[in-house]
N, C-alpha and C positions, 0 to 999 in steps of 0.2 A: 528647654529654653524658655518654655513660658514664665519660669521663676527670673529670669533677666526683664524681662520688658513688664510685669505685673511688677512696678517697684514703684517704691516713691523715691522721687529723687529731690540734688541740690540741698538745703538743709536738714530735711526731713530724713535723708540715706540713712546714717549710723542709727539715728532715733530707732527708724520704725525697725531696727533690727532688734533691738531690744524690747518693743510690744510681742512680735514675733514670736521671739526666745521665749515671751510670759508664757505664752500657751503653746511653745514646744516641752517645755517643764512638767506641763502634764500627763506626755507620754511620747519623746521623739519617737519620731519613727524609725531614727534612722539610727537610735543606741542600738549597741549591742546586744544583741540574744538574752535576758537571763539565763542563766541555766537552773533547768528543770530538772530536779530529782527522778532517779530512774524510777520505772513504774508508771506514770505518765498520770489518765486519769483509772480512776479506781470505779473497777465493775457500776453498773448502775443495777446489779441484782446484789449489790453490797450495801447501796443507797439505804440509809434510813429517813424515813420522813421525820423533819425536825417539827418542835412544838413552831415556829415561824413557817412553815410552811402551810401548817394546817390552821392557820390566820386566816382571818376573813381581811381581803386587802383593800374593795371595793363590793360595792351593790350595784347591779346592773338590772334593770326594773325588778327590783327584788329578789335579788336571786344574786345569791352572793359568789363572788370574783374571790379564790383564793390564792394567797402569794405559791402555794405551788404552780400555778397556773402561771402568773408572773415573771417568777426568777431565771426560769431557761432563757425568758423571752429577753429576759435584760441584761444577765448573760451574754447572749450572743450579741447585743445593742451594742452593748457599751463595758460589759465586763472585764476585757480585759485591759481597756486606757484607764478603767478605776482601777483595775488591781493594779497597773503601774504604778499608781498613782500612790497609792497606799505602801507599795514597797516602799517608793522614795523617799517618802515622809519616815519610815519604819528607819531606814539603812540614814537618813539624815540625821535623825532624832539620838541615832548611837553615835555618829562621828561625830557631832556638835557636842556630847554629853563627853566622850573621848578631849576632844580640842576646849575644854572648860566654858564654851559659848555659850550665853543665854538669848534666846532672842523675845526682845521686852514687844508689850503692845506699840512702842512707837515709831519701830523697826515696821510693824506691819501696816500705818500708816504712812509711810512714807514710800513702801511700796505700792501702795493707792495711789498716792498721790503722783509718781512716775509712770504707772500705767497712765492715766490719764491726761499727763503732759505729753507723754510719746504716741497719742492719739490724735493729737491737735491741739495748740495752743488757747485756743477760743475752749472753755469752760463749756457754753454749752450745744459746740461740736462736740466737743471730745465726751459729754454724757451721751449723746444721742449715738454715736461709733461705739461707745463703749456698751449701750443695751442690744446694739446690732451683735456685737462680734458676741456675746455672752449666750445671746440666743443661739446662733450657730455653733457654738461650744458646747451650749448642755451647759452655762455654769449659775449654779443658783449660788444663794450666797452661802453655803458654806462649804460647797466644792470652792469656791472663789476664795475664802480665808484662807480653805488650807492652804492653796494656791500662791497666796502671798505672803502666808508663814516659809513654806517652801524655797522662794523665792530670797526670803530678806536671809535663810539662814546658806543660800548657795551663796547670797552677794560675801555674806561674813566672813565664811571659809575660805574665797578667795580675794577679801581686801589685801592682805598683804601683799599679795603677788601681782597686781596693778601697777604698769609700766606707763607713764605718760612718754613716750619719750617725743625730742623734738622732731625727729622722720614723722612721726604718727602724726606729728600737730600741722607740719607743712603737708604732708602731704592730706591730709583732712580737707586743710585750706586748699588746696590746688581743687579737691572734688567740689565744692561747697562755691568757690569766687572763680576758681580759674578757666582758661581757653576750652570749649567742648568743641562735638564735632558730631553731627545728628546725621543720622542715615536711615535706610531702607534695608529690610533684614528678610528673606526668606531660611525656611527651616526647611528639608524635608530628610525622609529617614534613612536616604542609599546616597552613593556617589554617581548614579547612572541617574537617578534623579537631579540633581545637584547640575550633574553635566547637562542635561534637558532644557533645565531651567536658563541655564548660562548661555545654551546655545539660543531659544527661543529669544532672551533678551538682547544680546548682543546682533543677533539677526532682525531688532526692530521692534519686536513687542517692550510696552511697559512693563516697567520693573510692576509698579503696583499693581497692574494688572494679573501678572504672574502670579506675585505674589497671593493675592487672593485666590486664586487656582490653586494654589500646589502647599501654601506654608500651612504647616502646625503649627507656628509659632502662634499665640495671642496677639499679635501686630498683622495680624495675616488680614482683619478686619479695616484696620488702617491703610490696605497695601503695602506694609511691611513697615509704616515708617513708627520710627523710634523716640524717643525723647533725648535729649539734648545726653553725649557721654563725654564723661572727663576719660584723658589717657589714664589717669591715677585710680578711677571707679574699680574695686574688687567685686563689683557685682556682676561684674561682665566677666567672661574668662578669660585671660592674658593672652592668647592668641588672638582672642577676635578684636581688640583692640587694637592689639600688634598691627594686623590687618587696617585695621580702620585709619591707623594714623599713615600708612603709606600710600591711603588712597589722594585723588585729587578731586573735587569737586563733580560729581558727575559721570565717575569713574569707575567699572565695575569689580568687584575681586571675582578670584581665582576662588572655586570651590574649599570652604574652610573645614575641617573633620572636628567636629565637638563631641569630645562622648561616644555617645553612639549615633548623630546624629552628623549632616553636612547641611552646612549655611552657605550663603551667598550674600554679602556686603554691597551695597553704594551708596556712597557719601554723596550726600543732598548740599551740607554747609558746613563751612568753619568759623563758629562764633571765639570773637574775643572773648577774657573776664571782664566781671562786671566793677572793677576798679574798684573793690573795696580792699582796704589795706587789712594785712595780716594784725598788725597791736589794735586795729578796735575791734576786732573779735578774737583776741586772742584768749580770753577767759572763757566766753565759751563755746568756743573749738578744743580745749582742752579737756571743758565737762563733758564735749561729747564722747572725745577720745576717752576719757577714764569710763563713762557707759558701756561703750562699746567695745573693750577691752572686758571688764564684768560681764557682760554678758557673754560674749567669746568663751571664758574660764568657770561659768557658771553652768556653761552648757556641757564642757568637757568633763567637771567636775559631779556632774548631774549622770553621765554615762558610764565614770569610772566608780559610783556608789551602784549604779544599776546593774551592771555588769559583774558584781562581786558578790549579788545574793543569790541563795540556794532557795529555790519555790518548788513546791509539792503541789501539783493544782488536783483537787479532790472533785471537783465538779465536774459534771463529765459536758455541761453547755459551756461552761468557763474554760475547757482545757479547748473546744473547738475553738472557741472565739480567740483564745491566747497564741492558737496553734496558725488560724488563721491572718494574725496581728506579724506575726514573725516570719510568716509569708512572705507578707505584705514588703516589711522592712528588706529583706532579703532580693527583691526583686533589682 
């Protein structure tokens, strides 16, 4: 639940899904498996020491640091979101070359220049966000180029199949101008918890109280309260909305089942919109819808080239780290 309430909302929603998607391109977590040539990794008493290994990679008071030393270590770092990364590019590079596509330097410019629109409007917001998240990514610039080579040639493969339609564009506007409804959110991870909480607040305890006791959510620091939700927001799950619109001001819900998880809802307020008409934004609420549609199809297109390569992992810290990676995903 923490990915519902860590969001930006109101104009910024569809955007910031496509900054997002930039740096899920470098290796979702949640594509599908490769699959891994039988055999898995190969003996490391089969290891040969390469002439790169036996490189001097660093001096440490003189005494030299060799990338043998190095490689497992980074490897297991970051080894295998590079080797995704490197598939994608590989398995990209043949279907673009397959679909006649070139993608020019100015394709990769313009995917700069949308990463850092979808960052913040403000210039130099959006550089100073854009050196934060880079850091926390690992992306120097030329992880970052291929990055947005990758990027302009998933937007290309799926221009054609970009639907604006007008559902998309009203209900965009409905998230963006129209009526929300802000409440109070506890998370916890049973229904005997869930029931605890219900009974403690209904018996007289603060919600936000509770909440801070008992929520996993990331609102739990707030006492559970939320930011402003549209009925139409897909960032929320269609139940707990469902939920949300039958409450009344003040009023608690019935333990809700998410996933693996049980919430508890109350509706704090019901705000009007903010009376901005649908034809002065109509142009771009449609650019967003056409974004965020591209990015939706750039993500699925990005997992149905991932999902179709055969990998041999030879390194036996790469095959951990890869083996570890798929874990991960799998949980």
């Amino acid at each position: 639940m923490q990915g519902y309430t860590c969001r930006l909302f109101l104009e910024t929603t569809l955007l910031a899904s496509i900054a997002n998607g930039l740096f899920a391109c470098a290796g979702p977590a949640d594509s599908s498996p490769i699959a891994v040539s039988p055999g898995g990794a190969v003996s490391n008493d089969l290891m040969v020491t390469t002439f790169i290994d036996a490189r001097p990679a660093a001096l440490v008071n003189g005494k030299v640091v060799q990338w043998s030393e190095l490689r497992p270590l980074l490897s297991e770092a970051r080894g295998a979101t590079i080797l995704r990364e490197v598939i994608l590019d590989r398995m990209l590079t043949d279907e673009l070359g397959r679909a006649g596509t070139t993608i020019r330097p100015d394709d990769v410019d313009r995917e700069r220049e949308l990463f850092y629109a979808t960052l913040n409007p403000d210039p130099d917001v959006a550089l100073r966000l854009a050196r934060e998240l880079r850091a926390r990514q690992g992306l120097g610039p030329r992880r970052l180029h291929r990055l947005l080579q990758r990027n302009a040639g998933l937007r290309a493969l799926v221009a054609d199949d970009v639907v604006v339609s007008e559902e998309a564009v009203l209900r965009t506007y409905r998230i963006l101008h129209g009526p929300t409804r802000r409440a109070r959110l506890i998370v916890v991870p049973t229904l005997a918890a869930a029931q605890e909480a219900f009974h403690r607040i209904t018996g007289g305890d603060f919600f936000g109280d509770v909440a801070v006791e008992v929520s996993t959510d990331a609102s739990a620091a707030r006492g559970g309260l939320l930011s402003p939700i549209s009925r139409d927001d897909p960032t929320y799950p269609e139940v707990m909305r469902d939920a949300l619109s039958a409450l009344e001001p003040g009023e608690l819900s019935s333990p809700i089942f998410l996933s693996r998880q049980y919430a508890l809802l109350m509706l704090v307020e019901v705000r009007d919109g903010d009376g901005t008409e649908l034809a002065d934004e109509r142009s771009r609420i449609e650019q967003q819808v056409r974004l965020s549609q591209e990015r939706l199809l750039m993500d699925m297109e990005a997992r149905r080239l991932l999902s179709q390569a055969s990998v041999t992992i030879i390194d036996a810290a790469l095959k951990d780290a890869w083996d570890a990676m798929a874990r991960q995903a799998n949980r």
